[in-house]
C-alpha positions in Angstrom: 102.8 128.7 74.2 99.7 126.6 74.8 101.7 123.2 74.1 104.3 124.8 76.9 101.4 125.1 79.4 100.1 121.9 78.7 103.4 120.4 79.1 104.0 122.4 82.5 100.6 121.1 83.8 101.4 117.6 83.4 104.8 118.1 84.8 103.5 119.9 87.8 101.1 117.2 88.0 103.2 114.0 87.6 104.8 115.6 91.1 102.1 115.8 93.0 99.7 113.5 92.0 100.1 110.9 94.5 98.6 113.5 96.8 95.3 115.0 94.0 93.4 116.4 97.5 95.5 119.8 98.6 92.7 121.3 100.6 93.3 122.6 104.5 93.7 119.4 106.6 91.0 119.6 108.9 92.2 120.4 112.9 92.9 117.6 115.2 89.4 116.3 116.6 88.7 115.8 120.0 88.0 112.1 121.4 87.4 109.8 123.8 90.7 107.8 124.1 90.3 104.0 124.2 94.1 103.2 122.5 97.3 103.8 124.1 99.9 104.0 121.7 103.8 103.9 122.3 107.3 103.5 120.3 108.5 100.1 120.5 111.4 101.7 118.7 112.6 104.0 116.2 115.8 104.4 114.3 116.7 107.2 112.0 117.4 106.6 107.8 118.4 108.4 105.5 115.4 111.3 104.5 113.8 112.1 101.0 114.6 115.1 99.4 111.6 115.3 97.9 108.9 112.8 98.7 108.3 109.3 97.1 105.8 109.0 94.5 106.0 104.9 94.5 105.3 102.5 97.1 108.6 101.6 99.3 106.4 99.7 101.9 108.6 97.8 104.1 108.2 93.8 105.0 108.6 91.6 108.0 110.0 88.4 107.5 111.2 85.5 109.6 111.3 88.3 112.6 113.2 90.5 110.0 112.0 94.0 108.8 113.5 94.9 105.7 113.3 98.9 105.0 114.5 101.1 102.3 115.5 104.8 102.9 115.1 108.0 101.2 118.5 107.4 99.8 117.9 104.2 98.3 119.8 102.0 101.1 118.5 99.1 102.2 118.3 97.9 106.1 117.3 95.1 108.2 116.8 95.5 111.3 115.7 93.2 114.3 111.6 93.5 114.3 110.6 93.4 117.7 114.1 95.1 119.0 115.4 96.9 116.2 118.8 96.2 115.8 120.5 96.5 112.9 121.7 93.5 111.1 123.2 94.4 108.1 122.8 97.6 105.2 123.7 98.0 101.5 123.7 101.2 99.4 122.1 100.6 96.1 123.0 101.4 92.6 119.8 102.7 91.7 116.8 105.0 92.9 114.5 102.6 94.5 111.1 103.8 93.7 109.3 100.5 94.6 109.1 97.5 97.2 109.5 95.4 98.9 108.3 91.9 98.0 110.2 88.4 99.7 109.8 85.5 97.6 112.0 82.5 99.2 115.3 83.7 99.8 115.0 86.9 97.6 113.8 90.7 97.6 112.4 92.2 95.1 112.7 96.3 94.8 111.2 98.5 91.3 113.7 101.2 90.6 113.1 104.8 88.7 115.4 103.2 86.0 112.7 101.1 84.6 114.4 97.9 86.7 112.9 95.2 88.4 116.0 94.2 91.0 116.4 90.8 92.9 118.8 90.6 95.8 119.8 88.4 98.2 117.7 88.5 101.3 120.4 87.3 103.8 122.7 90.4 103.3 121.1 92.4 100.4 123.2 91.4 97.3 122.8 91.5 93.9 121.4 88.5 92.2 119.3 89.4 88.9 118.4 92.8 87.6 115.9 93.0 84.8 115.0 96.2 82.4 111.5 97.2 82.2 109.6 99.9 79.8 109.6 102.6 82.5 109.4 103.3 86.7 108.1 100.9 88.3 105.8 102.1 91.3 104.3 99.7 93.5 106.2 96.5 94.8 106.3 93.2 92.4 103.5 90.8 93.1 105.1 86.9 92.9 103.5 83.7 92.6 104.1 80.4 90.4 107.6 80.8 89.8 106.8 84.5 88.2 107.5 88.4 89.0 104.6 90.9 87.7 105.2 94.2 87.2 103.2 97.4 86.5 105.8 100.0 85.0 104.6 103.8 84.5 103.7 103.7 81.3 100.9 101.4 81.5 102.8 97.7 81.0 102.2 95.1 82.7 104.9 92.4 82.9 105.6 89.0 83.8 109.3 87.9 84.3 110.7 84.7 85.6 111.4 84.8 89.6 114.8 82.6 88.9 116.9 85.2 86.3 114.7 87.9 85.4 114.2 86.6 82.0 110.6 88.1 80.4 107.5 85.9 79.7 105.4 88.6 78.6 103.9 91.7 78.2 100.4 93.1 78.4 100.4 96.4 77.0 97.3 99.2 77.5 96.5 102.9 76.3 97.6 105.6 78.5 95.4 108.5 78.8 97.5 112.2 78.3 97.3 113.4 82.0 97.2 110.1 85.0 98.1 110.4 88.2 101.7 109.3 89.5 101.1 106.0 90.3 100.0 102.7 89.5 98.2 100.2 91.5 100.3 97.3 92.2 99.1 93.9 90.4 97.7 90.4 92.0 98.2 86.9 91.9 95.6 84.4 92.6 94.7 80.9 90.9 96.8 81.3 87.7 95.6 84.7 87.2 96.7 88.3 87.6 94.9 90.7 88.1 95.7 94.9 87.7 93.9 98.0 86.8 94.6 100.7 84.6 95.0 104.3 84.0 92.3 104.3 81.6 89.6 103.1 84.3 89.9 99.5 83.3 90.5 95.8 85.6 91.9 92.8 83.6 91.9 89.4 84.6 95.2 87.8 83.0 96.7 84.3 82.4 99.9 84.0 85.0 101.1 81.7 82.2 100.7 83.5 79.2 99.6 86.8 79.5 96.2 86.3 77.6 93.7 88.6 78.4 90.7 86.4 80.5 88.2 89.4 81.1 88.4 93.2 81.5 85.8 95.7 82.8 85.3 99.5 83.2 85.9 100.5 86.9 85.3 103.9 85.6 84.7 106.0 82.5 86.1 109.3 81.8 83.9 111.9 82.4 84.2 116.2 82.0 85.6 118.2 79.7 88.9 118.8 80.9 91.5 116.2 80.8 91.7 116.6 85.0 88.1 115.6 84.9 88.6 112.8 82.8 91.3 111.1 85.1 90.0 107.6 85.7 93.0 105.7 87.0 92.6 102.6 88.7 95.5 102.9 91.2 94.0 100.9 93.9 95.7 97.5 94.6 92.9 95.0 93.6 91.7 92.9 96.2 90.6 89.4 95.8 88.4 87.4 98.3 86.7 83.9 97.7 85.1 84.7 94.2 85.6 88.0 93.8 87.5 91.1 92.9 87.4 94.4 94.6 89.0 97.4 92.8 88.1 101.7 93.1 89.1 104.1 90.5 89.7 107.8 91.3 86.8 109.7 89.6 85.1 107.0 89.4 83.5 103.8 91.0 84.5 101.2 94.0 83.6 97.9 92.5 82.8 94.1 93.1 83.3 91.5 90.1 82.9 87.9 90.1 86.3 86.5 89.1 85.1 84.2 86.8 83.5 86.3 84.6 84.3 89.7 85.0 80.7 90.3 85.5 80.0 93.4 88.4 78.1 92.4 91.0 78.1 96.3 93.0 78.8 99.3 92.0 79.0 102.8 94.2 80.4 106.0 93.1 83.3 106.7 95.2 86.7 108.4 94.4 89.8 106.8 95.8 93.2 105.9 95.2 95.0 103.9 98.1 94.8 100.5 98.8 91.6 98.5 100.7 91.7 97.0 103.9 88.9 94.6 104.9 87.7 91.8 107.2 85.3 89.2 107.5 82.3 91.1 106.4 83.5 94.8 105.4 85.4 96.8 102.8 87.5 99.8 104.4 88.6 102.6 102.0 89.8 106.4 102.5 88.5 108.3 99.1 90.0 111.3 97.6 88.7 114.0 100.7 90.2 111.5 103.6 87.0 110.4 104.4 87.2 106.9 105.7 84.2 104.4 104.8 83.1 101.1 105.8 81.3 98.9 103.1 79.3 95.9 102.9 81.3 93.3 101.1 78.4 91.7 99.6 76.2 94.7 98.9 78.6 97.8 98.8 76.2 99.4 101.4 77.8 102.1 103.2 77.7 101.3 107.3 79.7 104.0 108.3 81.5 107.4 107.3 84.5 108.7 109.5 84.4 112.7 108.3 86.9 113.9 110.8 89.7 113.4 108.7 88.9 115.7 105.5 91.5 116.5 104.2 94.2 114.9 106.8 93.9 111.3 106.0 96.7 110.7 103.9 97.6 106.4 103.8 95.3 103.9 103.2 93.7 101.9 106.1 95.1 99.0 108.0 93.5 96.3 110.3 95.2 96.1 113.6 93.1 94.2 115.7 89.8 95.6 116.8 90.4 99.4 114.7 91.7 100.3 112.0 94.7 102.9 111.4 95.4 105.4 108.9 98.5 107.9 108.7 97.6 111.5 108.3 99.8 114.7 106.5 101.4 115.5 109.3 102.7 112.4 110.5 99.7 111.3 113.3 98.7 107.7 113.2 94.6 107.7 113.9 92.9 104.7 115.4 89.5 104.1 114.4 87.2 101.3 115.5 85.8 99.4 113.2 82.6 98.9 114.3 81.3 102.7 113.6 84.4 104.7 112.4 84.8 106.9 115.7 88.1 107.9 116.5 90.0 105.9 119.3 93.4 106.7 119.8 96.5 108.9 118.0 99.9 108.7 118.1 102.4 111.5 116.3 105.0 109.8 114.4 107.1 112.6 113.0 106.8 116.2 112.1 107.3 115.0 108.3 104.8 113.6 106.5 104.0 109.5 106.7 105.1 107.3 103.9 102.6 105.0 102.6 100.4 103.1 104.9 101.7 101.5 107.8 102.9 98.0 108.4 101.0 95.4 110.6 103.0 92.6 111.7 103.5 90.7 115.1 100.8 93.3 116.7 103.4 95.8 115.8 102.8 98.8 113.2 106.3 99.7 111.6 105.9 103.4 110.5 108.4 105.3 107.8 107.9 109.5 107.8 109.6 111.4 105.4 112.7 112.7 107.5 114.2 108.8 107.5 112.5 107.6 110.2 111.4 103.8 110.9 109.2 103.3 114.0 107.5 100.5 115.7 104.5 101.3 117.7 102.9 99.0 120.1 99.3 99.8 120.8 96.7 98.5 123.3 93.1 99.2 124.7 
């Protein structure tokens, strides 16, 4: 009966761990508005039945916005006017993308697949078995695809068949959240954390292990306390590498090394945004910080959002914007955090962060939507 229980908790929370924080979003704040949001456009897609646990962030390319829906078809579309140019019904449950690389996309599939198609209609070219899901999109560089699968993997295949070139392979704790933070590229190396609170540095040729250090470490006595996944994207600037852990720790690390530079507790699990002298990051409550990239200082707290905050930020110009649970886009600016502007997407929740591209933020809810937003002061 115990062993059932157990098995039922992780069930329960492999479906809702993308979303740990399930306390009352906190009412819409009043403010004083300085951004006027509108829709460029929007188009309806096909809805999720239930919603996505991976990343299916869209991309702009060329003037091109490639999208997939909630029933794995995927659309391009005109950017700035949103015509459709073409569609194509997949053979598999996308659960991850998408990445352009030359004249190819690149989608992760709940089939433990990594697929290529053609990016000029959307065709098959190379399909390529992994050991499980795969979550967040493919990074590319030097002639290579890197993957994270579910299960903890990381692997490199080659960008012109698929073919493998390696595998890097850690311990999975027994409960992690459902998710993994997608991998990076930069000067031969890749670099991807872990559900057991480590970041590795990784040769892009060979898959030797270069350094690896503790974002977090498990902590508590349950096995929910413990949780210590690194399922924040890592972000590389100049010299170093920024990467957060939930339960745990946002750190800085010198790339050549490995050796941490700052450290500051802090619980989080979506992506950073950042600009010439700050770190942005939501944590697990929907509080939105500000950082000091060099010293981890905190310069501001945006507390409005507890428990509402729902994407990870995203520079657009002089604010930044996050997506909240019931589908509002929030401006903040990024000089003190205070809220400057919302827009209301859809009654259905926001999928992933919102795209910046062209001074446009493309927007997919949960109902199948895709919308572009113009905003201005």
């Amino acid at each position: 009966m115990r062993a059932l229980s157990f098995s039922l908790l992780v069930l329960l929370l492999g479906a809702c761990a993308s979303a740990p924080d399930s306390g009352k979003p906190a009412p819409l704040a009043s403010f004083t508005k300085e951004v006027d949001a509108k829709s460029a456009w929007s188009r309806p897609m096909g809805a999720w039945d239930t919603p996505p646990q991976g990343d299916t962030r869209p991309v702009v390319v060329d003037g091109v916005l490639y999208v997939v829906d909630g029933k794995s078809r995927l659309r391009a579309y005109r950017a700035r006017g949103g015509s459709l140019l073409w569609e194509r019904r997949l053979e598999a449950d996308v659960s991850a993308g998408i990445t352009a690389a030359g004249d190819l996309l690149l989608l992760g599939t709940r089939q433990a697949e990594v697929l290529a198609l053609a990016k000029k209609d959307g065709a098959p070219v190379w399909r390529a078995a992994v050991s499980s899901e795969v979550l967040t999109p493919p990074a590319v560089g030097e002639g290579a695809v890197v993957v994270r699968a579910g299960d903890g993997k990381l692997f490199a295949l080659d960008l012109r068949d698929g073919a493998r070139r390696w595998v890097v392979d850690r311990p999975v704790p027994t409960l992690t959240l459902r998710g993994v933070g997608a991998a990076v590229i930069a000067g031969g190396s890749v670099y991807a954390g872990f559900a057991n609170g480590k970041l590795l540095a990784v040769s892009l040729r060979d898959g030797a292990v270069q350094w690896e250090v503790a974002v977090a470490t498990p902590q508590g006595r349950s096995e929910l306390e413990r949780m210590v996944d690194v399922d924040v994207q890592p972000l590389v600037l100049d010299d170093v590498v920024y990467a957060a852990a939930y339960h745990g720790r946002i750190v800085a690390v010198a790339r050549a090394n490995g050796r941490v530079l700052w450290a500051r507790d802090l619980s989080a699990y979506n992506d950073l945004a950042y600009d010439a002298d700050n770190i942005y990051v939501r944590d697990e409550d929907g509080y939105v910080w500000a950082l000091d990239r060099r010293s981890g200082s905190a310069l501001w707290k945006q507390d409005k959002l507890l428990h509402r905050a729902w994407s990870a930020p995203v520079i657009h110009g002089h604010y930044l914007v996050v997506a909240d649970v019931e589908g509002y886009l929030h401006w903040l600016a990024r000089g003190d955090g205070h809220l400057a502007g919302r827009f209301h997407i859809s009654d259905k929740r926001i999928v992933g962060a919102p795209l910046v591209a062209d001074e446009l933020l493309y927007v997919v809810a949960e109902d199948g939507s895709i919308t572009a937003v113009r905003a201005h002061r």
